[in-house]
Wavefront OBJ file of the C-alpha trace (Angstrom):
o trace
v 183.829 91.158 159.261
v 185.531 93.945 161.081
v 182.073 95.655 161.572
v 181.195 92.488 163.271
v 184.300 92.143 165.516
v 183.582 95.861 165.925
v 181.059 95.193 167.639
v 181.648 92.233 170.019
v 184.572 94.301 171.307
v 182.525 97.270 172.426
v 180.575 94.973 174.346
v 183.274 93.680 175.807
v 184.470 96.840 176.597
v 181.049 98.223 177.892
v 180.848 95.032 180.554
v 184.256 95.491 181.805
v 183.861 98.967 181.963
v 186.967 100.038 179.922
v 187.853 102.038 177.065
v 187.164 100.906 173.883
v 190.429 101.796 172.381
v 192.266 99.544 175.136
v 189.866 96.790 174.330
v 191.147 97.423 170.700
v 194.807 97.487 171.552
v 194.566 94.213 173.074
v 193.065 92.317 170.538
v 195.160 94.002 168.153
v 198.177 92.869 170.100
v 196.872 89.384 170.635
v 196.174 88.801 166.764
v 199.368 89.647 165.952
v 200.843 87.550 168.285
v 198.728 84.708 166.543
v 200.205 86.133 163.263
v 204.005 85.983 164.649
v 203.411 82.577 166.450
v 201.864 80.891 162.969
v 204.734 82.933 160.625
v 208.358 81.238 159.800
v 209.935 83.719 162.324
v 207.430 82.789 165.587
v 209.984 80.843 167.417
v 213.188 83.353 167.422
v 210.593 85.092 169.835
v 209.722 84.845 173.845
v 206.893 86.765 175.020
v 207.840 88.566 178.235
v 206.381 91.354 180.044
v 202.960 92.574 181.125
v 201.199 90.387 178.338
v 202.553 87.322 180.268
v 200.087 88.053 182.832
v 197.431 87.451 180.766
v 198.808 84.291 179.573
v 199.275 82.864 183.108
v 195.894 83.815 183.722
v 196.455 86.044 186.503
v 192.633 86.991 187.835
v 194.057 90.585 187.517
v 196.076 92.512 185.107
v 197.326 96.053 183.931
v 196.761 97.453 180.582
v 199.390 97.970 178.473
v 200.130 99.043 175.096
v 202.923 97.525 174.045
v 204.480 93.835 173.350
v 207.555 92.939 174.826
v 209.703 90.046 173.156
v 213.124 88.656 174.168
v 215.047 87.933 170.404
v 216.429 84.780 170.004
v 218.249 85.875 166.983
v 220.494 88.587 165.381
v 220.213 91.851 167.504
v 220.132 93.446 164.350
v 217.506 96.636 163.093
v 216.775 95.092 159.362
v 216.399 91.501 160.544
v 213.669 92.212 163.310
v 212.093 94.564 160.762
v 212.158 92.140 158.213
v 210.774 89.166 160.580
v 207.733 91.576 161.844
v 207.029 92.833 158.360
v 206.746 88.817 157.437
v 204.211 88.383 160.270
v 202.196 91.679 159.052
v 201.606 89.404 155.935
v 201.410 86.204 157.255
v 198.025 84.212 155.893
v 195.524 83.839 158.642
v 191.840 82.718 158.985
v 189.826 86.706 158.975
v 189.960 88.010 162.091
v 188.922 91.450 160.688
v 192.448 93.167 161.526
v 194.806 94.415 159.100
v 198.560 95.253 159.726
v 200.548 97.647 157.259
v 203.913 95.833 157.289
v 204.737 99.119 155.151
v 204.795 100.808 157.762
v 206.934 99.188 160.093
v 209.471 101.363 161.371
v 212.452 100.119 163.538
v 215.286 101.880 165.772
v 217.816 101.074 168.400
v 217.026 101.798 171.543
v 219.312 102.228 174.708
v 217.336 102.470 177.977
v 220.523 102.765 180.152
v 224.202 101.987 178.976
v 223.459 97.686 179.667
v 220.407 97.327 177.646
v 220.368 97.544 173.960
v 217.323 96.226 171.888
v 214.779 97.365 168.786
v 211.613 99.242 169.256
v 209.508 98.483 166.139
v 206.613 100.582 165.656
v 203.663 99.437 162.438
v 200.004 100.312 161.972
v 196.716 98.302 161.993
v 193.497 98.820 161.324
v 189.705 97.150 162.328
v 187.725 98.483 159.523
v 187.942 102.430 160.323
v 189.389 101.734 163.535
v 193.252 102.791 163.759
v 195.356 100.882 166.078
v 199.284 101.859 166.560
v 201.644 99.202 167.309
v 204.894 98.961 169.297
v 206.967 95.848 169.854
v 209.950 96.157 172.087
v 212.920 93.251 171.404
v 215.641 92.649 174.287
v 218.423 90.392 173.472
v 220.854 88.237 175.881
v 218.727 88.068 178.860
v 218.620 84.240 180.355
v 215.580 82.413 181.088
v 215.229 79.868 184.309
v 214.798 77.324 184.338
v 213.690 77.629 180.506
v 211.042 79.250 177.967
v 206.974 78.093 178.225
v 205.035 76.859 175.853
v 202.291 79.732 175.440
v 198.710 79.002 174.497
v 197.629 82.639 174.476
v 193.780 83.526 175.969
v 191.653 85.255 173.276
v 188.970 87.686 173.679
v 186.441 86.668 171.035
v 186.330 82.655 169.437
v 189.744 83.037 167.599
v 192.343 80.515 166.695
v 194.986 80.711 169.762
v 198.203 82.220 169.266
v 201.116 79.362 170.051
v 204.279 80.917 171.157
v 207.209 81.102 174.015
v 207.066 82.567 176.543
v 209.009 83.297 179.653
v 209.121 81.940 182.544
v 207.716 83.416 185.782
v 210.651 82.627 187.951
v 212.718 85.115 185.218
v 209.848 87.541 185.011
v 210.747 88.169 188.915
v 214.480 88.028 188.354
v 213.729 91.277 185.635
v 211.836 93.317 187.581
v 213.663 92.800 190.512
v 216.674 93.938 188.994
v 215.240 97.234 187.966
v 214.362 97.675 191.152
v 217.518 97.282 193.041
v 219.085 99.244 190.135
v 216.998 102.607 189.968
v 217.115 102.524 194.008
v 215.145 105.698 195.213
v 214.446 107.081 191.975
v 212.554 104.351 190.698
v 208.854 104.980 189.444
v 208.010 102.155 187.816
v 205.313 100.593 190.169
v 204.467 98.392 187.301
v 207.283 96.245 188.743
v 205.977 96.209 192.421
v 202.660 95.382 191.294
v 204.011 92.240 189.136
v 205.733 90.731 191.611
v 203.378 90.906 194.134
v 200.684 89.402 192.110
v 202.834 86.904 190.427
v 203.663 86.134 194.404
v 199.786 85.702 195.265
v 198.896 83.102 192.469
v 201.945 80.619 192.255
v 204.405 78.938 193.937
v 207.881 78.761 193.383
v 210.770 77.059 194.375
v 213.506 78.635 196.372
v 216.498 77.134 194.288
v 215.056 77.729 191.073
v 213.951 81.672 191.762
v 217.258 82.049 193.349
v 219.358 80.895 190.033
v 217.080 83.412 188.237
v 218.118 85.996 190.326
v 221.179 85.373 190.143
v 221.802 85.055 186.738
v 219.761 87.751 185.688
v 221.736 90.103 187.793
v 224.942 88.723 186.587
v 224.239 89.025 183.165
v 223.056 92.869 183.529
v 226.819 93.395 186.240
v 224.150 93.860 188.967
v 225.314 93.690 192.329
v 222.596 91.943 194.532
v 222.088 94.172 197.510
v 221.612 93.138 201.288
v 219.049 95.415 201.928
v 217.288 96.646 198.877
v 215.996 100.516 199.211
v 213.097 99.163 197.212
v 212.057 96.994 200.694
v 212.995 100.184 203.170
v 211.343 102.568 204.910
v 212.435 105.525 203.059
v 210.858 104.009 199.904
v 207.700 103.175 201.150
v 206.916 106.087 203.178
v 208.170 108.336 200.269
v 205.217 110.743 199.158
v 205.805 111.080 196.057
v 206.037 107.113 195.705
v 202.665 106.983 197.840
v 200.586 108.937 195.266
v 202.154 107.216 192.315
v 201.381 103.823 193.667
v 197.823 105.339 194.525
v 197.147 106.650 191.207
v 198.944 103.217 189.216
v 195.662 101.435 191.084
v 193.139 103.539 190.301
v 194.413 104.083 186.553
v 194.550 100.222 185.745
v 191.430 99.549 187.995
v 193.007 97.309 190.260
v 190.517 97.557 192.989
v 192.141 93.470 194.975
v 195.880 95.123 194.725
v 197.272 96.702 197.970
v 195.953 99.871 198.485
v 198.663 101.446 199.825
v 202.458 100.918 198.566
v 203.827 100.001 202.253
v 201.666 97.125 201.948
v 202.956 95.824 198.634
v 206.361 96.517 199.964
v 205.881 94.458 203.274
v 204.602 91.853 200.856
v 207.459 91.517 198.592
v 210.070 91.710 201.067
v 208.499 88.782 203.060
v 208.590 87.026 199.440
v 211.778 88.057 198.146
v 213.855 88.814 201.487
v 215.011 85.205 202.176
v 215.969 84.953 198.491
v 218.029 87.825 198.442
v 219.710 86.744 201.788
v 220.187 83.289 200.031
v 222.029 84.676 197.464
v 223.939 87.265 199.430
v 225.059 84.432 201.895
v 225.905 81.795 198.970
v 223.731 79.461 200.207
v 220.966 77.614 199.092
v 217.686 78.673 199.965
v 215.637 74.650 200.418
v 212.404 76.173 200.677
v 209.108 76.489 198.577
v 206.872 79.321 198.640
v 203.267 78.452 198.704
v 200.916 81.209 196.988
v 200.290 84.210 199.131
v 203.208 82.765 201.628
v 205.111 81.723 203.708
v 207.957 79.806 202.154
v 208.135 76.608 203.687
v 211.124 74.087 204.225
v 211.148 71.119 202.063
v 213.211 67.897 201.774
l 1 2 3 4 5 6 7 8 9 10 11 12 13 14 15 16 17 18 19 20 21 22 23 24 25 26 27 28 29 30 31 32 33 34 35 36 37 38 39 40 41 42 43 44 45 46 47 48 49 50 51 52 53 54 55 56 57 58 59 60 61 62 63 64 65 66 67 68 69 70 71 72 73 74 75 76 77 78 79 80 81 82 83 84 85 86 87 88 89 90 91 92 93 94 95 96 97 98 99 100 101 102 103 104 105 106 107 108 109 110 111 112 113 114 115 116 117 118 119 120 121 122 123 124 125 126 127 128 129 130 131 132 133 134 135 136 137 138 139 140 141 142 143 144 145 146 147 148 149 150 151 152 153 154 155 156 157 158 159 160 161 162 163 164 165 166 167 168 169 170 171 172 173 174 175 176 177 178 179 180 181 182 183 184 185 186 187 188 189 190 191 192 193 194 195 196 197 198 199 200 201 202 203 204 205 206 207 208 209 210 211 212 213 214 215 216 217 218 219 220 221 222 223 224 225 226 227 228 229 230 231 232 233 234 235 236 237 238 239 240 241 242 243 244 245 246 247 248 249 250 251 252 253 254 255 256 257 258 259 260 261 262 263 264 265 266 267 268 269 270 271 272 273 274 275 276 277 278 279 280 281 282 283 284 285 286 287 288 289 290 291 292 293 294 295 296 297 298 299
């Protein structure tokens, strides 16, 4: 069988004009997230981060190599080991993919003196294909107004996987916080892009997004800024920035993105502005955002 799903993903691959391998990743990443969601440990797990994209069924989306869970259990090394090493070996119809629970590996990791989770790192295999796997855990974050239930898109005619997942109002609240938090320095455009897209396919209502906000950057002792340096001028204008943000489109093929980073910064402070003054003025913001824009009164 893995000769067979071989194949169907180099033709996916070939029509999207992408790599193989990233084709590969993905499905290996998706079938194990049907093997987590189906195993006994499937719901001490939200799916968060670039993945959610695909399961909102954004029209576009980054590549990424990596799953990203929130833990709804122990923040503990051996216990997430133990609960991806179950999911490794967790009975499934053949998909063709094998994972080496043998091989999982798992360490703390410490991005910055707030955050503490578990990188766990396994191998997989499609037939001769080799596919390396990394699952990053976080632990305490909140989620507003709650988790999703997650019907996640396959690539070829596979059994779903059925999971949490996080909401996009506290998808926001995450990046945003990185944002106002790495100030100047920050290079991860990943987060501008998000946003922004996440801000051009949904709407979202002004109390809820603020309280997501809010208590995302309370739990991480976050002060919320008046005028974020991610929405200035000295951000946007920054060269260095410019070329990043020019070479994050062209690597991930987003040819509908902004093309240039003052654009996506004009766009997200337009979204995000009147939250941020909501929440820096203690008042409620009564508004809705309609996809694309403006936000709107309501009531």
């Amino acid at each position: 069988m893995a000769a067979s799903v071989r194949q169907r993903l180099l033709y996916i691959a070939r029509a999207d004009g992408r790599p193989f391998n990233e084709v590969l990743q993905y499905f290996a990443m998706e079938r194990f997230l049907y093997r987590l969601g189906e195993s006994p440990h499937g719901r001490k797990f939200i799916l968060k981060g670039a993945l959610m994209l695909v399961a909102w069924k954004t029209p576009l989306s980054r590549a990424t190599k990596d799953i990203d869970l929130l833990g709804r259990t122990r923040n503990n090394i051996a216990d997430i080991a133990s609960a991806i090493r179950s999911a490794c070996s967790q009975a499934v119809a053949p998909d063709g993919l094998l994972f080496d629970g043998k091989s999982v590996n798992a360490e703390r990791i410490a991005e910055d003196a707030d955050y503490h989770g578990v990188r766990v790192r396994f191998r997989g295999a499609l037939g001769t294909a080799r596919v390396t796997m990394q699952i990053d855990v976080g632990f305490g974050d909140p989620i507003v107004p709650g988790p999703v239930e997650v019907n996640y898109p396959t690539l070829l005619d596979l059994p779903a996987p059925r999971l949490l997942g996080y909401s996009r109002e506290s998808a926001i609240a995450e990046k945003f916080q990185t944002m106002v938090k790495l100030g100047i320095l920050n290079s991860r455009l990943r987060d501008f892009f998000d946003i922004w897209l996440l801000s051009r396919q949904f709407e979202f209502d002004g109390q809820i997004l603020t309280d997501a906000i809010r208590k995302t950057f309370a739990q991480r002792e976050t002060e919320i800024p008046s005028n974020p340096v991610a929405f200035s001028k000295e951000f946007s204008e920054d060269q260095g920035k410019i070329s990043q943000w020019r070479a994050f489109v062209r690597k991930n093929l987003l040819h509908a993105s902004p093309k240039e980073l003052r654009e996506v910064v004009l766009d997200l402070s337009l979204f995000l502005g009147p939250v941020v003054s909501a929440l820096v003025s203690g008042k409620s913001l009564q508004k809705r955002w309609i996809s694309t824009g403006p936000w709107i009164d309501i009531g």
